[in-house]
C-alpha positions in Angstrom: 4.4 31.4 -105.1 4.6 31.8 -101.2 2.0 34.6 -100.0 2.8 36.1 -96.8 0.3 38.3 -94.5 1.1 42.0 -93.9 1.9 43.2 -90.2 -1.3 44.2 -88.3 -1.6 47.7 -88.4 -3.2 50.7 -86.4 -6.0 53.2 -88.0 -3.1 55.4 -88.9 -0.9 53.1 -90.3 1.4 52.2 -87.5 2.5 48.9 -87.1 0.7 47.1 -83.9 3.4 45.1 -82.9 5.7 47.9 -81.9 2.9 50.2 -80.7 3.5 51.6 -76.6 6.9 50.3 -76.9 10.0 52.6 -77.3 12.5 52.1 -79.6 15.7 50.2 -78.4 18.0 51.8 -80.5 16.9 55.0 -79.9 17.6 54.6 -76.3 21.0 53.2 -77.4 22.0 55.8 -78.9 20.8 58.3 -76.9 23.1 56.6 -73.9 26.1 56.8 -75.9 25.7 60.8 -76.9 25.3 61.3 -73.3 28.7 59.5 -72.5 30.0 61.1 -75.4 28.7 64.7 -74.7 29.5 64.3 -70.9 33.2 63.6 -72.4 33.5 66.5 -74.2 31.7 68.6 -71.4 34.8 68.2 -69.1 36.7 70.0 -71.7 34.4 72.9 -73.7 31.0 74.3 -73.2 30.8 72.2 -69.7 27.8 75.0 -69.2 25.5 73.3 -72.2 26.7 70.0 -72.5 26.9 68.8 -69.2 22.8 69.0 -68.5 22.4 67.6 -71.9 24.2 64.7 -71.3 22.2 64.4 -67.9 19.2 64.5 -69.7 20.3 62.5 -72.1 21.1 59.6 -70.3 18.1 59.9 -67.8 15.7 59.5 -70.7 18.0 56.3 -72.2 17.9 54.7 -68.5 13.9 55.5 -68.4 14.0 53.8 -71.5 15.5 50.8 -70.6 18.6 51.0 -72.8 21.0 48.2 -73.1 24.0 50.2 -72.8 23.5 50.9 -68.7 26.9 51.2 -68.1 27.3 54.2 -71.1 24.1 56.0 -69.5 25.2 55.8 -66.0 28.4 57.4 -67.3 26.8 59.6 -69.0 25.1 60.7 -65.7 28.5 60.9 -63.8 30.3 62.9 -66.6 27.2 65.5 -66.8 27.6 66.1 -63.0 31.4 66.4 -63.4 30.9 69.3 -65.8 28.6 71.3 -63.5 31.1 70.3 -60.4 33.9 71.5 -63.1 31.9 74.4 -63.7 31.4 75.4 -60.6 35.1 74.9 -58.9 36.6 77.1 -61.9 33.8 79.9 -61.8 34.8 80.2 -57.9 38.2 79.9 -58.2 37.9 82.7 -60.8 35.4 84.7 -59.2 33.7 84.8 -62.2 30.4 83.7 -64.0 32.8 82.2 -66.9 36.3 81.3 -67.5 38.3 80.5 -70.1 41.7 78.8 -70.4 
């Protein structure tokens, strides 16, 4: 019978070991949606996805994500739908457009 010790944990239950330390994954993930929501920016809704996927990818970089490269794209592809955005609304003279 091997007997092991239990993880050292908080007052509330938490486990000590990961305490004050975010979650990798989390900032993972949160790189790819940006790269993925700055993609789909460039084609629909370029209004509401493009400073989510800013956002998105400024938190994962803050982070410390392992996917860099996805974030920074992210950040380009967020700036490319407001840049979008903003050529078609003045080439429209218009506050929206549609194709």
């Amino acid at each position: 019978m091997r007997l092991t010790a239990p993880a050292p944990t908080s007052a509330s239950g938490a486990d000590v070991r990961s305490a004050g330390r975010p979650r990798q994954s989390d900032a993972d993930g949160m790189a790819v949606a940006s790269f993925i929501l700055g993609l789909l920016g460039l084609l629909v809704l370029n209004v509401v996805l493009g400073p989510i996927a800013l956002v998105l990818a400024a938190v994962a970089l803050w982070r410390g994500t392992t996917r860099r490269g996805r974030a920074f794209l992210g950040l380009v592809l967020g700036a490319a739908d407001l840049a979008v955005l903003a050529v078609t609304m003045q080439m429209a003279h218009t506050v929206s457009w549609s194709l």
